[in-house]
N, C-alpha and C positions, 0 to 999 in steps of 0.2 A: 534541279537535283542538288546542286551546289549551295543554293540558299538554304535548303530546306536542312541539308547537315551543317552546316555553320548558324541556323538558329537553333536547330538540338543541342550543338556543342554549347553556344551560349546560355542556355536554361539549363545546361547541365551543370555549368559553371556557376553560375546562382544560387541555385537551389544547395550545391555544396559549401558554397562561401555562405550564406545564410548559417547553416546548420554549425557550420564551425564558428559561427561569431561569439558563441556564450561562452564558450571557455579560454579566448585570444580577451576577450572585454573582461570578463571575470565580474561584469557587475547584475544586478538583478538577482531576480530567484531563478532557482533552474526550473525546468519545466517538469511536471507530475511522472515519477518512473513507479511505472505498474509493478516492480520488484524489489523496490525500497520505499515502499509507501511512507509518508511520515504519519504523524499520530500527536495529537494536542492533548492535554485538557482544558477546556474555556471552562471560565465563570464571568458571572454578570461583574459584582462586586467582589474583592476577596476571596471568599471559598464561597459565597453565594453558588446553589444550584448548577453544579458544576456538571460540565457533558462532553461527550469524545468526540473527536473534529478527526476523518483520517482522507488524505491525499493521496493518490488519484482516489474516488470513492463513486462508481462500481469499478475495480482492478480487473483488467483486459487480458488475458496471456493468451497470446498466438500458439496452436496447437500443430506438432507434428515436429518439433524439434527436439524432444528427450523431455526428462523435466525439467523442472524451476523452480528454484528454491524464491520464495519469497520473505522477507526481512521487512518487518514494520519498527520504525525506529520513532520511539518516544521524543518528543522534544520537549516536553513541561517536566519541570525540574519539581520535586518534591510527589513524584508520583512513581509508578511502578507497573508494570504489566501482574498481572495477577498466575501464580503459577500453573503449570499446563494442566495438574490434573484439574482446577476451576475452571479450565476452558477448554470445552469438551469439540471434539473434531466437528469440522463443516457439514452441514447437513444440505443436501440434494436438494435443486428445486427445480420440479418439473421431471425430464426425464435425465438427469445426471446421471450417474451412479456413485452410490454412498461411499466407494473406497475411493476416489481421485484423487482427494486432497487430505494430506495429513500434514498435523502441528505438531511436531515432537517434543518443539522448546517455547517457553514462553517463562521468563525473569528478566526482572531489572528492567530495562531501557529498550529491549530486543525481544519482538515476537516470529517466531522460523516454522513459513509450511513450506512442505513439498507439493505441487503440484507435477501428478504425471503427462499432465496435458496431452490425454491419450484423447478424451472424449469429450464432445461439444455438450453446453450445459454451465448451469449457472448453480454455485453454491451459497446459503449464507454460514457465512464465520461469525463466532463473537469476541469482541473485544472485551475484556476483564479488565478494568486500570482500577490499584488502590493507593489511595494517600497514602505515604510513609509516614509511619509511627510517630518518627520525629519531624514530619515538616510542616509546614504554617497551616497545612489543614487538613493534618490528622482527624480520619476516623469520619471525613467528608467522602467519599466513593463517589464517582460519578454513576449512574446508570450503564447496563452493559447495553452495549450497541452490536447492530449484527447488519452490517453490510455484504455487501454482496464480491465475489470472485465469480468472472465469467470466462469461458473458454471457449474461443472460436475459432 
């Protein structure tokens, strides 16, 4: 009985030093958070054929805790989230229901849905990104991409 709680307390102590090492190291990438997704825009060359990259991609949120706002944060510089009325709310797939998930705000750098995380089901969003007027590749748009948010 002795062993057996003294190697729980050991794996428990691991698993906790593990988890706190990225932010005591401060080095690498952090790991994908399903409520701050990031968001690219890649091109091959220049503004060649440009396309939306977003991390984590299908976003996970655990239901039965309130809602959760989720915050997709731009990282390609010379680009822009397209404003929210171009980006029309997530649409249900399979048996969701069509009100779960709303986007109330989408400019600049920052795209914001609420999810109620009331009900299990899978939705696709879409992302809108457009070149800024003034940056190296103006009037280049990448394609709108429509990943998925699931709720389990």
């Amino acid at each position: 009985m002795t062993k057996t709680i003294l190697i729980a307390a050991a794996a428990a102590v691991a698993l906790t030093g593990c988890e706190s090492m990225y932010p005591r190291t401060g080095g690498g990438t952090p790991p994908p958070d399903s409520k701050n997704p990031r968001v690219w825009v890649v091109t091959k060359t220049a503004c060649e054929n440009p396309h939306i990259v977003v991390s984590p991609e299908p976003i996970y949120i655990y239901r039965g805790n309130g809602p959760v706002t989720i915050t997709w944060h731009l990282q390609t510089p010379g680009y822009s989230f397209a404003t929210q009325a171009q980006n029309p709310p997530p649409a249900a797939v399979g048996p969701g229901r069509p009100d779960e998930i709303s986007c109330p705000n989408a400019s600049g750098n920052n795209m914001v849905c609420i999810d109620k995380a009331e009900n299990s089901g899978s939705w696709k969003y879409k992302i809108q990104i457009t070149a800024d007027s003034k940056g190296p590749c103006a009037g280049m748009n990448p394609p709108i991409l429509d990943p998925n948010i699931s709720n389990d």
